[in-house]
ChimeraX commands (.cxc) that place a marker at each C-alpha (Angstrom):
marker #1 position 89.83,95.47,86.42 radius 0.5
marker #1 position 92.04,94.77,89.61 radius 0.5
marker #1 position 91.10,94.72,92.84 radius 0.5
marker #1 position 93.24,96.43,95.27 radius 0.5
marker #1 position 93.41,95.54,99.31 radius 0.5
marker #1 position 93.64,98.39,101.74 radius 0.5
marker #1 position 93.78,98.99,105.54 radius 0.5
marker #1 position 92.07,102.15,107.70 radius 0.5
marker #1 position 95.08,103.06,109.56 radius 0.5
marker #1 position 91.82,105.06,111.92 radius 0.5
marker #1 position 89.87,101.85,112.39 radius 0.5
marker #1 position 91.60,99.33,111.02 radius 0.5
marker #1 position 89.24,97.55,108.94 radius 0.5
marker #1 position 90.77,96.21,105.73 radius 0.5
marker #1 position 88.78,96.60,101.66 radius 0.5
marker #1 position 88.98,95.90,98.68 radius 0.5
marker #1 position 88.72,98.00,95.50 radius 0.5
marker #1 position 88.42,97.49,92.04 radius 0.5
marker #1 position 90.18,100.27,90.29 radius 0.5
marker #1 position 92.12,100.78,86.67 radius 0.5
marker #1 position 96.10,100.64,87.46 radius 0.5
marker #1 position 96.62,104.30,86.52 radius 0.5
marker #1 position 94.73,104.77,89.68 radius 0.5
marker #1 position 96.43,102.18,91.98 radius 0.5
marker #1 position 98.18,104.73,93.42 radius 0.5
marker #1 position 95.58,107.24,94.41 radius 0.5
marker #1 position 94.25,107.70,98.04 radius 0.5
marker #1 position 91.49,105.46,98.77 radius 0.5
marker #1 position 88.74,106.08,101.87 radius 0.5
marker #1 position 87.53,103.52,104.20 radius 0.5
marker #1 position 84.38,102.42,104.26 radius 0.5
marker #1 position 83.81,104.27,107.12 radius 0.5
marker #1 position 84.76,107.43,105.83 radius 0.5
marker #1 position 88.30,107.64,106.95 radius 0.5
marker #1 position 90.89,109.08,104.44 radius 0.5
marker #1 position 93.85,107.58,106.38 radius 0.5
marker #1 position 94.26,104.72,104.62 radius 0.5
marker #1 position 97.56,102.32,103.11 radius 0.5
marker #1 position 97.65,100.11,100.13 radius 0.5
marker #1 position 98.42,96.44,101.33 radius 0.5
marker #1 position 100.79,94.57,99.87 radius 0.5
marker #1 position 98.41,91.10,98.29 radius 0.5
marker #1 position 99.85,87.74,97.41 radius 0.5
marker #1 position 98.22,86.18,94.36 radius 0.5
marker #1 position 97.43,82.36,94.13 radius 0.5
marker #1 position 97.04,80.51,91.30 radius 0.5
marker #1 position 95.99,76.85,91.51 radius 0.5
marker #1 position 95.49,74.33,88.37 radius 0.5
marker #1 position 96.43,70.97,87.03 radius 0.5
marker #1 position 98.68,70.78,84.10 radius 0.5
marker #1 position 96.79,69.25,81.21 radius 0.5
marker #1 position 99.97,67.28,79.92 radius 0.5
marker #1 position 103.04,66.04,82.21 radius 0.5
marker #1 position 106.20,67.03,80.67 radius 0.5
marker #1 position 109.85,65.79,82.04 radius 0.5
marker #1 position 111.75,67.76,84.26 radius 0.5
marker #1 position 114.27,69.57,81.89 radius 0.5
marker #1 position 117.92,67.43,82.51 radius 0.5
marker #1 position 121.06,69.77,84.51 radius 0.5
marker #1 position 123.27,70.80,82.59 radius 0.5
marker #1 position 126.81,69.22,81.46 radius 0.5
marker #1 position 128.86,71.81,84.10 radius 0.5
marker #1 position 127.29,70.21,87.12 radius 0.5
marker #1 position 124.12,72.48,87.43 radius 0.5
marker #1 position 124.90,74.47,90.81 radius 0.5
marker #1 position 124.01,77.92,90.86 radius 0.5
marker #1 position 124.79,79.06,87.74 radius 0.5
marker #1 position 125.79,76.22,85.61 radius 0.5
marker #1 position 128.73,74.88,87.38 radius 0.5
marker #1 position 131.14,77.96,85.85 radius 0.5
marker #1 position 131.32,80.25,88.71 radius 0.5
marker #1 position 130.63,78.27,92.23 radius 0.5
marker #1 position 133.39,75.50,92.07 radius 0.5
marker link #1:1,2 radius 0.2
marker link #1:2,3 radius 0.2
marker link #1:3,4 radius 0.2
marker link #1:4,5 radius 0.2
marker link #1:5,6 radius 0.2
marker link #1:6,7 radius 0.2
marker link #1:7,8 radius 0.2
marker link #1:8,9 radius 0.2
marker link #1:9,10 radius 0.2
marker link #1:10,11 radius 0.2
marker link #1:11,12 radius 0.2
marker link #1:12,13 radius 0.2
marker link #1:13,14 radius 0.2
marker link #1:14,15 radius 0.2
marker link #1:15,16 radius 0.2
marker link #1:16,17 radius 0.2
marker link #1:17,18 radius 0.2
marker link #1:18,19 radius 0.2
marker link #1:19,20 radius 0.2
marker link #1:20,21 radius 0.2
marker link #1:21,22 radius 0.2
marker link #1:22,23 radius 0.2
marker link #1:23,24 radius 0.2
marker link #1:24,25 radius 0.2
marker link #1:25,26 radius 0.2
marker link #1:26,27 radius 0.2
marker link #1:27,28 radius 0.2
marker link #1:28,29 radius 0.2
marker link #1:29,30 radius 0.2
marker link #1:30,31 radius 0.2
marker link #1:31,32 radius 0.2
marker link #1:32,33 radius 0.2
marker link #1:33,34 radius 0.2
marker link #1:34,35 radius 0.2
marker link #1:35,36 radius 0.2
marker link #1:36,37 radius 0.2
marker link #1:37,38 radius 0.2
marker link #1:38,39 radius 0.2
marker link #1:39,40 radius 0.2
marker link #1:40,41 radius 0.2
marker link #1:41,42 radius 0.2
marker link #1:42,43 radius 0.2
marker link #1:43,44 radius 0.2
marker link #1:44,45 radius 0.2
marker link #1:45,46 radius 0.2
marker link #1:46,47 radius 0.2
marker link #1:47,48 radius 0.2
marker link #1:48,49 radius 0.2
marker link #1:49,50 radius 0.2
marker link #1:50,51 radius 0.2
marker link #1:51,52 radius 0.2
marker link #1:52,53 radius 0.2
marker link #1:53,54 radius 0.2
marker link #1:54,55 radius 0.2
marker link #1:55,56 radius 0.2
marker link #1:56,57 radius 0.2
marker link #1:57,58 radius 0.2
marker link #1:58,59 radius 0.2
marker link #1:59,60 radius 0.2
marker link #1:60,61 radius 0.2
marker link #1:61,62 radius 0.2
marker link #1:62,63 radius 0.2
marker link #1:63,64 radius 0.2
marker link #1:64,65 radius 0.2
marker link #1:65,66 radius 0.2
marker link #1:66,67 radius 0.2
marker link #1:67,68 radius 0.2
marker link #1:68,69 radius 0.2
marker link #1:69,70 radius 0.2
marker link #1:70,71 radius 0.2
marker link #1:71,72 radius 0.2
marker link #1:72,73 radius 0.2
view
């Protein structure tokens, strides 16, 4: 289940909650017991090793550029 981060815009102490997605949206109460509250915005991080190096695919014949070397030159 996700978590979801919000802020008491009352006391501004920040939670989590883990809630289905159909329910993301829904109003959420601090803590505290304030009902002013505002989804945050969270950043996920994922760190790992790659189990296998594989080469860095080559550019392509037009040049590479932003699009392939067609439309920038």
């Amino acid at each position: 289940m996700p978590r979801y981060e919000y802020r008491c815009r009352s006391c501004g102490d920040t939670f989590e909650l883990s809630r289905p997605m159909a329910e993301s949206a829904d109003p959420a109460t601090c803590p505290a017991g304030h009902p002013d509250t505002v989804k945050l915005l969270s950043t996920v991080s994922v760190a790992g090793t790659a189990s296998s190096s594989a080469p860095a695919p080559a550019p392509s014949a037009g040049g590479g550029g932003c699009c392939g070397g067609g439309c920038c030159g």
